[in-house]
C-alpha positions as CSV (number, residue, x, y, z in Angstrom):
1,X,0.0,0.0,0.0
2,X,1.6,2.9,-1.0
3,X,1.2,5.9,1.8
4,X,-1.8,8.2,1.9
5,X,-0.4,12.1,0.3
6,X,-0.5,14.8,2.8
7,X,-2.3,18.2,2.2
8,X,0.6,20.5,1.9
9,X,0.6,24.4,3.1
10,X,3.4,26.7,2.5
11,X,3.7,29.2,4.8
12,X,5.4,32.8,3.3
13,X,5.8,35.2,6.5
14,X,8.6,37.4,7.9
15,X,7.9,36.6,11.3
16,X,9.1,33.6,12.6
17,X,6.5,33.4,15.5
18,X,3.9,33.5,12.9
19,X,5.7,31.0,10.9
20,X,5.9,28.5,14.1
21,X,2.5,29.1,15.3
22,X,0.8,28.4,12.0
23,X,3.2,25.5,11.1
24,X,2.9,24.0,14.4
25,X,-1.4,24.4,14.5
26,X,-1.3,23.0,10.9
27,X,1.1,19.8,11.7
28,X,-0.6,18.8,14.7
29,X,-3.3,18.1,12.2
30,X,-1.5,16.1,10.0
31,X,-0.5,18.9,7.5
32,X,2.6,19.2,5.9
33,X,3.6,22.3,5.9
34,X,6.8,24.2,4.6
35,X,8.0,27.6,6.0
36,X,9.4,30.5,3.9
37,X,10.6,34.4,5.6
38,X,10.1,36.4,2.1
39,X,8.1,36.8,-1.2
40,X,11.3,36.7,-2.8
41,X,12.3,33.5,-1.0
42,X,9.1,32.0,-2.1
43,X,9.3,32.8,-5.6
44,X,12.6,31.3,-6.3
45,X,11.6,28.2,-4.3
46,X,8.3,27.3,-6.4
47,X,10.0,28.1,-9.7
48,X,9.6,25.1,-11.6
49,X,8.6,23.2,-8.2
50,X,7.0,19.8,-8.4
51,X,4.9,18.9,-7.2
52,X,3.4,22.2,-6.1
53,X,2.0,23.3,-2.5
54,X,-1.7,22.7,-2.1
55,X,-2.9,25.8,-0.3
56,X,-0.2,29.2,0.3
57,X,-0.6,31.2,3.9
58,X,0.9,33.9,2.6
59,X,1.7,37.6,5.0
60,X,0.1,40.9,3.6
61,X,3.4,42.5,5.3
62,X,6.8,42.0,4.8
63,X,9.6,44.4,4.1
64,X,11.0,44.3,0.3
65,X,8.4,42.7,-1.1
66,X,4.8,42.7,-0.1
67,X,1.8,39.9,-0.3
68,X,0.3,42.0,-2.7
69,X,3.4,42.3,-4.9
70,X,3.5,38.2,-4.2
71,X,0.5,37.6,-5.2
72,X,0.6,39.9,-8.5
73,X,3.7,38.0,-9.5
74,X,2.0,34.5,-8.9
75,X,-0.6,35.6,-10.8
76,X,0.7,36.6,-13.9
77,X,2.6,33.6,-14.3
78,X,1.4,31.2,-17.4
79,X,1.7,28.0,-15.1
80,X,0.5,26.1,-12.5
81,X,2.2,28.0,-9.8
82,X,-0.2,30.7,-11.0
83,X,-3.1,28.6,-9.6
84,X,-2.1,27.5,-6.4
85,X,-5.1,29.0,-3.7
86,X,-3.9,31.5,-1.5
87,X,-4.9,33.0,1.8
88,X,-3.5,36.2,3.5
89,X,-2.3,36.8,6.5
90,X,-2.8,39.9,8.5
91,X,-2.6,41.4,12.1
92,X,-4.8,44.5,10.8
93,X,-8.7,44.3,10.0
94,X,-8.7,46.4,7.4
95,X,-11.1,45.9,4.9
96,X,-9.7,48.2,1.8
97,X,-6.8,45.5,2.1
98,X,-8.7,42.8,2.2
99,X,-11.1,44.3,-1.1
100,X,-7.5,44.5,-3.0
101,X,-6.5,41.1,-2.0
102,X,-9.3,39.5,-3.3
103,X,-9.2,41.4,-6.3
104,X,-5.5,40.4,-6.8
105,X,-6.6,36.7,-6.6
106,X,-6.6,35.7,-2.6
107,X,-9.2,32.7,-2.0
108,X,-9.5,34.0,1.6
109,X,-8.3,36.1,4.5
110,X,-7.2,35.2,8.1
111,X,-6.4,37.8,10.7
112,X,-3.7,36.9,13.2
113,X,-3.1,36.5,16.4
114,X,-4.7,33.0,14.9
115,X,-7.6,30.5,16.4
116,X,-6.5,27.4,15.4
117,X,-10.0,25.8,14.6
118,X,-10.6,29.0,12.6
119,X,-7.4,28.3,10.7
120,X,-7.7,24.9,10.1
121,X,-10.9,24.9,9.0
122,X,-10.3,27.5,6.2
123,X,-7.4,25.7,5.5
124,X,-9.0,22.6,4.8
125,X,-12.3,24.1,3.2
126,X,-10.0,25.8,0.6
127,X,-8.0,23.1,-0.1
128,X,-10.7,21.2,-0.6
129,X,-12.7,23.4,-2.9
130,X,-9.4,24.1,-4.8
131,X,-9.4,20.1,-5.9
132,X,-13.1,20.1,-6.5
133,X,-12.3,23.1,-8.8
134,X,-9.8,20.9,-10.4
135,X,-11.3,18.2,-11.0
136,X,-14.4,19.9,-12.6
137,X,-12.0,20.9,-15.0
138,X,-10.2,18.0,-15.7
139,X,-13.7,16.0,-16.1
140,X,-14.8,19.4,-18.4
141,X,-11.5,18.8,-20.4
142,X,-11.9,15.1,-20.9
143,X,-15.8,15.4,-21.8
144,X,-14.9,17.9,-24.3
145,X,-12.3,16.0,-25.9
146,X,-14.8,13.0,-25.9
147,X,-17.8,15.2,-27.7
148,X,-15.1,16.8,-30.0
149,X,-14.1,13.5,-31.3
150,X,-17.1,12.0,-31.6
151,X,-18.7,15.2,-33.2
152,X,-15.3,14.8,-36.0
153,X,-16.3,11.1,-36.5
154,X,-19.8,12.3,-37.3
155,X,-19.0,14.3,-40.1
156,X,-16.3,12.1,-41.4
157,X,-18.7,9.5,-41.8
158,X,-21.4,12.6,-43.4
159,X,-18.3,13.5,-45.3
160,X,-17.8,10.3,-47.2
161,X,-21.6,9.7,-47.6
162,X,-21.2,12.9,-49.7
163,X,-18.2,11.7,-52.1
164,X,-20.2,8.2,-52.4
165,X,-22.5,10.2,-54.3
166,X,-19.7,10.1,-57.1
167,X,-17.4,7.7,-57.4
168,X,-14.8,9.5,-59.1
169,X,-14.5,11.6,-56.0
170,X,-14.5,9.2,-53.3
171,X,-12.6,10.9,-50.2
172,X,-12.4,14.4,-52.1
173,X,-14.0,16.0,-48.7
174,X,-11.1,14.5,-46.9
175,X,-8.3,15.0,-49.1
176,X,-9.3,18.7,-49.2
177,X,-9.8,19.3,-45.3
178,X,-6.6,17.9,-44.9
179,X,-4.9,20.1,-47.4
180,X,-6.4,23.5,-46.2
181,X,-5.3,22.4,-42.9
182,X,-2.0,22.6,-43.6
183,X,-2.5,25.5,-45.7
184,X,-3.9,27.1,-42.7
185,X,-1.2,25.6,-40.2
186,X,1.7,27.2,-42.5
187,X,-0.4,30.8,-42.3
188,X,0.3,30.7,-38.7
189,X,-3.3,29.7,-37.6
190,X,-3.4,28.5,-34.4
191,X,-4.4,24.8,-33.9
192,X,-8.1,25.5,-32.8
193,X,-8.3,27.6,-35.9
194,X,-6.6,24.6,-38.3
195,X,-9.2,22.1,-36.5
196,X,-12.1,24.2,-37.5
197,X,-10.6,25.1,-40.9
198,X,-10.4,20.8,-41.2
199,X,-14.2,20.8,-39.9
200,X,-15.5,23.4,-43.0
201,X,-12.8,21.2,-45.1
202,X,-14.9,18.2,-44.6
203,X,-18.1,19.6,-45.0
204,X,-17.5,21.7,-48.3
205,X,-19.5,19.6,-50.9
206,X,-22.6,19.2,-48.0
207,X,-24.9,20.7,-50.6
208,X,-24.7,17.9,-53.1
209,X,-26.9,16.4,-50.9
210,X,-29.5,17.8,-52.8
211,X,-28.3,17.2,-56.2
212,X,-29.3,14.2,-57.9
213,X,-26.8,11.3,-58.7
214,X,-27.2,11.2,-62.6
215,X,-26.1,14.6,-62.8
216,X,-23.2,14.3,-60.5
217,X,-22.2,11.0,-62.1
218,X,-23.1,12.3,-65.8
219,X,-19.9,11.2,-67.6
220,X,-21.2,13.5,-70.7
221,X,-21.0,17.4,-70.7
222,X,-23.4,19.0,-68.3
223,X,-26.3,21.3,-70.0
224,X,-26.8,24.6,-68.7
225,X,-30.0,23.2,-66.4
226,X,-27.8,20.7,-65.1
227,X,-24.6,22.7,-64.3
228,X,-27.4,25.3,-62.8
229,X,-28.0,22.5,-60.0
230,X,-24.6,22.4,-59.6
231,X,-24.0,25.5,-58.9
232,X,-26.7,25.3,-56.1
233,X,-25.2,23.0,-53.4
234,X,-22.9,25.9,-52.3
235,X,-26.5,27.6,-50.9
236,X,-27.7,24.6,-50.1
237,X,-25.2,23.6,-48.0
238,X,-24.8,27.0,-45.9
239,X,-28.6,26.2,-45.4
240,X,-27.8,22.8,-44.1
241,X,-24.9,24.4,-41.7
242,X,-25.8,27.2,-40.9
243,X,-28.3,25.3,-38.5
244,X,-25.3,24.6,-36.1
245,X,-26.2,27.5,-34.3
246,X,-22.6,26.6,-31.9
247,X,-20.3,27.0,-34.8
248,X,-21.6,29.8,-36.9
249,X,-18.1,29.8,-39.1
250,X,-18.7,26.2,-40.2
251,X,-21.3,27.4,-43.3
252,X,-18.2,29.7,-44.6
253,X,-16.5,27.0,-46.4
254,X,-19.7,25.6,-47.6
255,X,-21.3,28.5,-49.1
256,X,-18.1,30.7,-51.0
257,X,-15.7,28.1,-52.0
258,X,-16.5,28.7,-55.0
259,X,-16.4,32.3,-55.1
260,X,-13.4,33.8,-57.1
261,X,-11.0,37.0,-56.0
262,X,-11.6,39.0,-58.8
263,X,-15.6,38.4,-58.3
264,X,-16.2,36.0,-60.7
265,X,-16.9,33.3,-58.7
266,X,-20.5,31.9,-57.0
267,X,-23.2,31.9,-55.7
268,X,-22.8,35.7,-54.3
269,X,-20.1,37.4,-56.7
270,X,-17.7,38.3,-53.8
271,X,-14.4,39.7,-54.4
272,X,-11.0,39.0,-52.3
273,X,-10.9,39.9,-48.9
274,X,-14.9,39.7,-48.7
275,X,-14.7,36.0,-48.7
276,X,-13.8,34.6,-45.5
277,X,-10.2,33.4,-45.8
278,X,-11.6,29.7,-44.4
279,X,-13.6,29.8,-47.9
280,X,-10.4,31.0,-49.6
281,X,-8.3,28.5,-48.3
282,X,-10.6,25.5,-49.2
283,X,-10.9,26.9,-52.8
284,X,-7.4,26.5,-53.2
285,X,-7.2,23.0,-51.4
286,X,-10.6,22.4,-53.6
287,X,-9.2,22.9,-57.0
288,X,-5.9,21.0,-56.6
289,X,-7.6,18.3,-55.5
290,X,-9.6,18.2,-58.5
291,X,-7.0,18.6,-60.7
292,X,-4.9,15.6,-59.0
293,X,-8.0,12.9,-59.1
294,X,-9.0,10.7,-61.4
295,X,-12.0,12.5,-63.2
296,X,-14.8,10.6,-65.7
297,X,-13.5,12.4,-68.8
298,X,-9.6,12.1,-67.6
299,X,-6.7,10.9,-65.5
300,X,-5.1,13.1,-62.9
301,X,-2.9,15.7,-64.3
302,X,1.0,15.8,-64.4
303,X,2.3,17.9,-61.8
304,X,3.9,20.8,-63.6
305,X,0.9,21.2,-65.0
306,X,-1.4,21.4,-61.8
307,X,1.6,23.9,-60.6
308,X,1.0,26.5,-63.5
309,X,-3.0,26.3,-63.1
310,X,-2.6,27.4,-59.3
311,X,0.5,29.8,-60.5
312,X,-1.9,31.3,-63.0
313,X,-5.1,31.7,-60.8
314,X,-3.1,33.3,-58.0
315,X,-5.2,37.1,-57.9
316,X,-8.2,36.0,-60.6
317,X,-9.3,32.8,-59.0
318,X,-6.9,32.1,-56.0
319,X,-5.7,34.3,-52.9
320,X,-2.2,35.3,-54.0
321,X,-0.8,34.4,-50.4
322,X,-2.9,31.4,-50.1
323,X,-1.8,30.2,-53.7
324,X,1.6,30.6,-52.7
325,X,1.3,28.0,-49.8
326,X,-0.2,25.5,-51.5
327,X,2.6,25.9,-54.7
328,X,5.2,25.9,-51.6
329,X,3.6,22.5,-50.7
330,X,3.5,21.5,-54.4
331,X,7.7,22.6,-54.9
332,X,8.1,20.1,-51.5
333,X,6.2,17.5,-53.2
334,X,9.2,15.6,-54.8
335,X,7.8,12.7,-55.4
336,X,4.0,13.7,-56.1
337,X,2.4,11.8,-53.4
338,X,0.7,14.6,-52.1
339,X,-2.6,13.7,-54.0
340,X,-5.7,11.4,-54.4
341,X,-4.7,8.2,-52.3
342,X,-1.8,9.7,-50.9
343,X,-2.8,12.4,-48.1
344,X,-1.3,10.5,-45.1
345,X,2.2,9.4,-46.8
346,X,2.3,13.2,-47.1
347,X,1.9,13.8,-43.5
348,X,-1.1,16.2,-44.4
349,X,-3.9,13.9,-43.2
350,X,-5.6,14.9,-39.9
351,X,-4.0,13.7,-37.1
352,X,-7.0,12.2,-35.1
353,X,-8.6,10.4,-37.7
354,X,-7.5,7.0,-37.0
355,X,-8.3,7.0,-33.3
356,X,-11.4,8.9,-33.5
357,X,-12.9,6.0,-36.5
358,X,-12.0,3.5,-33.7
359,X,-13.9,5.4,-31.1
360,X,-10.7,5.4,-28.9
361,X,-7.4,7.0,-28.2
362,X,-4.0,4.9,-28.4
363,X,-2.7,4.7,-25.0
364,X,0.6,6.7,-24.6
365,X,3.8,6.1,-24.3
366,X,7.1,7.8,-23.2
367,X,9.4,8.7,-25.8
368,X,12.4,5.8,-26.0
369,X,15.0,8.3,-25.9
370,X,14.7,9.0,-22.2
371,X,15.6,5.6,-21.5
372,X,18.9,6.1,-22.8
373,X,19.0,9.5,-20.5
374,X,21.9,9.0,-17.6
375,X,20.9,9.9,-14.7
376,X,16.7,10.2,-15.3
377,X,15.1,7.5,-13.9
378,X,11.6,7.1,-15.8
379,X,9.9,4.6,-13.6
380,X,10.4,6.6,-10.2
381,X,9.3,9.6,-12.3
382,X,5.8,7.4,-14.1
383,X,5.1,6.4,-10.3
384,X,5.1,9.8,-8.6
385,X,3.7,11.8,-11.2
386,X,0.7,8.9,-12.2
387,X,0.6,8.5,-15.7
388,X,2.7,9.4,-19.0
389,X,0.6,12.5,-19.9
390,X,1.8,13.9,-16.4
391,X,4.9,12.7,-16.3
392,X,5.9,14.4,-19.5
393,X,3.9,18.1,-18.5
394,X,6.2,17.2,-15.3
395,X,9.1,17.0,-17.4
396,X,8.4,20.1,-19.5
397,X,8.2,22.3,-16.4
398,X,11.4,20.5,-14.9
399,X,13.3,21.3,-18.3
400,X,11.7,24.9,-18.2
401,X,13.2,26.2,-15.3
402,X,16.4,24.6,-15.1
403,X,18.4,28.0,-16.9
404,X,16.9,30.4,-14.7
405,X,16.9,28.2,-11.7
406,X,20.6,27.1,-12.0
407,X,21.6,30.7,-12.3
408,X,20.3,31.8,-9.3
409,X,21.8,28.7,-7.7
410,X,25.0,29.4,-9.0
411,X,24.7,33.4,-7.9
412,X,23.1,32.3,-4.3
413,X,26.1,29.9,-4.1
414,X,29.1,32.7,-5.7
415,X,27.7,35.8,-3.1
416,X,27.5,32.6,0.0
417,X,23.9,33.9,0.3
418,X,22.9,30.2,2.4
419,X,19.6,31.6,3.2
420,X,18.8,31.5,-0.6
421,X,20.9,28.7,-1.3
422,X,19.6,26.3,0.7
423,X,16.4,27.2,-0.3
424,X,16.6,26.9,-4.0
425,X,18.5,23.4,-3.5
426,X,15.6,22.2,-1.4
427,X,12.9,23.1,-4.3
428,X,15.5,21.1,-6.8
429,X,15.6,18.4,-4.8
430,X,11.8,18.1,-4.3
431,X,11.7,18.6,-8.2
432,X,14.1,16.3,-9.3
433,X,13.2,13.7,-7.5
434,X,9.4,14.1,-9.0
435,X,10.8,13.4,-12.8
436,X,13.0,10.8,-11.7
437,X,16.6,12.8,-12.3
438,X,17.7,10.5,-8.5
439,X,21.8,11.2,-9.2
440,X,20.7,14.9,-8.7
441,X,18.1,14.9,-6.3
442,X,20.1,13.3,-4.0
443,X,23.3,15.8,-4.8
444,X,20.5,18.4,-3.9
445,X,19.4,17.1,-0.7
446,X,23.1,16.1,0.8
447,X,23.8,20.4,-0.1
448,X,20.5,21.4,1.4
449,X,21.8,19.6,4.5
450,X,24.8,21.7,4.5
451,X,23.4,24.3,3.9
452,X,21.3,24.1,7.0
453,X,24.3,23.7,8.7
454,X,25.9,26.3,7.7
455,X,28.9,23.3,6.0
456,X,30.5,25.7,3.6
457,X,33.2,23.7,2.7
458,X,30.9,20.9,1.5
459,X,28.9,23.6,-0.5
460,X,32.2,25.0,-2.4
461,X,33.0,21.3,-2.8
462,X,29.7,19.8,-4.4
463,X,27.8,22.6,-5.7
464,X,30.1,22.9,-9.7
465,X,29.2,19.2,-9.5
466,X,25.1,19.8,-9.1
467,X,25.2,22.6,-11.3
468,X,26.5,20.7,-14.0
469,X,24.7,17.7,-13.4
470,X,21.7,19.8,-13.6
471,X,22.4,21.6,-16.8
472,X,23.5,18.5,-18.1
473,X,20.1,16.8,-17.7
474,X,18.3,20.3,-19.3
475,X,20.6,19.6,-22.5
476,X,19.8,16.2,-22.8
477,X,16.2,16.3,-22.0
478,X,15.5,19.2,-24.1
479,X,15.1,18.0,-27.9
480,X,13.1,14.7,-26.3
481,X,10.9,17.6,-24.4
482,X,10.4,19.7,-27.2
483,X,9.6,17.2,-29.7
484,X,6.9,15.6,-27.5
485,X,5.4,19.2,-26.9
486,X,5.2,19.5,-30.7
487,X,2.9,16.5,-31.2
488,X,0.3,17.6,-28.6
């Protein structure tokens, strides 16, 4: 049985009667609690901390640097140090203080001299409410992810009842969302913007719904009546979409892929930038997809020849910019694989796909290079940090601060500022240890020893060694990072 985990307060006051009086009300209940003198102690010591404190008591007043200023600083951090809860401290009962404290992101105030039942039951309330919080939003996440990908399965399977209609088109809808996809990724859209750029990708051709099958499967020239009901299923389809009252973007695609920059174009005659630039990009990802399938009345086209169609609709038919990505795309396209049947050799084909036809995501797995890491020890890190997807966020942080943390290790350590030192090799310790780096968690904690001790001689001795143990680890961990970050 592995032992039950502790709530854990950290305690951020200048007095050390406060400190002891808090810590000593709190671990009588069972608490773990760590104490710290100054903001700026504090702020050092949860720098890339793991795990973090459940619950900060944290002093309005304190020379330097105030709670306020402490709190502000927590705050504005991108990470989860920025979300710890956090209670004041004060002696006075002043309520335009307590107002700004809220306002700065304080979950509660306490006034000292403190009642201990009053203090632990605050304590406790807000821890608790903090992991209720959490795990609202980790059950919000998960149910989101679960509706996203069964909503994407729906109109994958929509999608190819579509290009059934015609068999010379069969996974057109897919091929294309893929394509403007990318298009969009290269334009710098940002990966919610690419999924819902994939969505309108899929759902393009919607409006053939309502065209009959002998004209979309007339191998013959069209006649004007026919290539009329054609030219509806872009209105026809925004009618469809448009429905999805969640998603009011998702008709764009539908409705003016077919429009043209210099106005040409249909159903409404619109000229560049009044298309949506979702609608441009499709049309682009649209027309070389149709020039690069097998059509009733010919075989796909040679390449160079698909390359001077988009070169020479670039400001009549295409975007200019847009056209340029996908000719960037063609140029990279050595081998011409990047068309009908071969969207996923070309790395263009969406992502989730696979999993979300199965109904289920592959389970995860650590990247194999970190076995061969000296040092890291993955299993001790998969243990304490639960599963992979943790493990690796855990990681990511750890990495994260190692350049700012080891430099004001190193200038603790040059100006013999032990205070500081010890605790900034404590929080390394404590961090280490969680990602499984053992050779330097244990380096950490024999120097936060001396350090508490005052052992200088043992600090000038073994500290060069941590430090480039540590920055060791950041330079072999960081590509393996970085490249797992990349495919989130």
């Amino acid at each position: 049985m592995t032992e039950e985990k502790k709530d854990w307060v950290l305690i951020i006051d200048d007095s050390d009667e406060s400190r002891e009086i808090a810590g000593y009300i709190l671990e009588h209940e069972g608490i773990r609690v760590t104490k710290l003198s100054s903001g700026r102690e504090a702020l050092d010591y949860l720098e890339g901390m793991m795990p973090l404190p459940d619950l900060i008591l944290l002093d309005l007043i304190m020379p330097e640097m105030n709670g306020f200023e402490v709190l502000r600083r927590l705050r504005e951090r991108n990470d989860a140090e920025s979300r710890i809860p956090v209670i004041m401290l004060t002696a006075d009962d002043d309520k335009k203080s307590e107002v700004e404290g809220l306002r700065e992101g304080a979950e509660d105030y306490i006034l000292k001299p403190f009642v201990p039942e009053i203090l632990i039951l605050r304590v406790r309330r807000t821890i608790e409410l903090s992991r209720f919080r959490n795990d609202l939003a980790k059950e919000v996440a998960l149910k989101t992810r679960e509706n996203s990908r069964l909503v994407l399965h729906v109109v994958q399977t929509l999608a190819e009842a579509i290009d059934a209609k015609d068999s010379y088109t069969n996974g057109h809808s897919g091929r294309v969302a893929a394509y403007a996809r990318e298009i969009a990724k290269r334009l710098g859209y940002s990966e919610d913007e690419t999924d819902a750029v994939y969505m309108m990708g899929l759902l393009h051709d919607v409006g053939k719904i309502g065209v009959p099958d002998e004209i979309i499967n007339k191998p013959a020239r069209l006649t004007d009546e026919e290539f009329a009901r054609i030219k509806e299923h872009p209105v026809t389809g925004e009618r469809i979409l448009r429905k999805i009252k969640e998603t009011p973007r998702l008709c764009y695609g539908a409705r003016w892929h077919h429009e043209r920059v210099d106005g040409r174009g249909y159903p409404d005659g619109l000229k560049g930038d009044e298309i949506p630039e979702e609608a441009r990009i499709i049309a682009v990802a649209d027309a070389y997809d149709a020039m690069t399938s097998n059509r009733s009345y010919r075989d796909v086209l040679d390449q160079s020849v698909v390359r001077g169609e988009i070169e020479k609709g670039k400001g009549k038919q295409f975007d200019e910019r847009i056209a340029d990505v996908m000719l960037s795309l063609i140029d990279e396209d050595k081998g011409y694989i990047m068309r009908e049947g071969a969207a996923e050799e070309a790395g263009l084909k969406e992502k989730s796909e696979a999993e979300t036809a199965k109904g289920r995501e592959e389970a995860e797995v650590l990247p194999g290079e970190l076995s061969d890491i000296p040092g890291l020890d993955t299993e001790t890190g998969l243990y304490l940090c639960g599963d992979v997807e943790d493990y690796m966020d855990a990681l990511s942080i750890f990495v994260g601060s190692i350049s700012s943390k080891s430099e004001k290790l190193e200038q603790a350590f040059q100006e013999e500022d032990i205070i500081s030192y010890t605790t900034l090799v404590h929080s390394l310790k404590s961090s280490a240890r969680t990602v499984g780096a053992i050779e330097v968690s244990d380096l950490a904690k024999r120097l936060e020893t001396a350090g508490k001790q005052g052992d200088l001689a043992e600090i000038k001795l073994d500290t060069p060694l941590l430090l480039a143990k540590y920055r060791k680890l950041k330079d072999s961990l960081e590509g393996v990072v970085e490249e797992a970050d990349s495919h989130e």
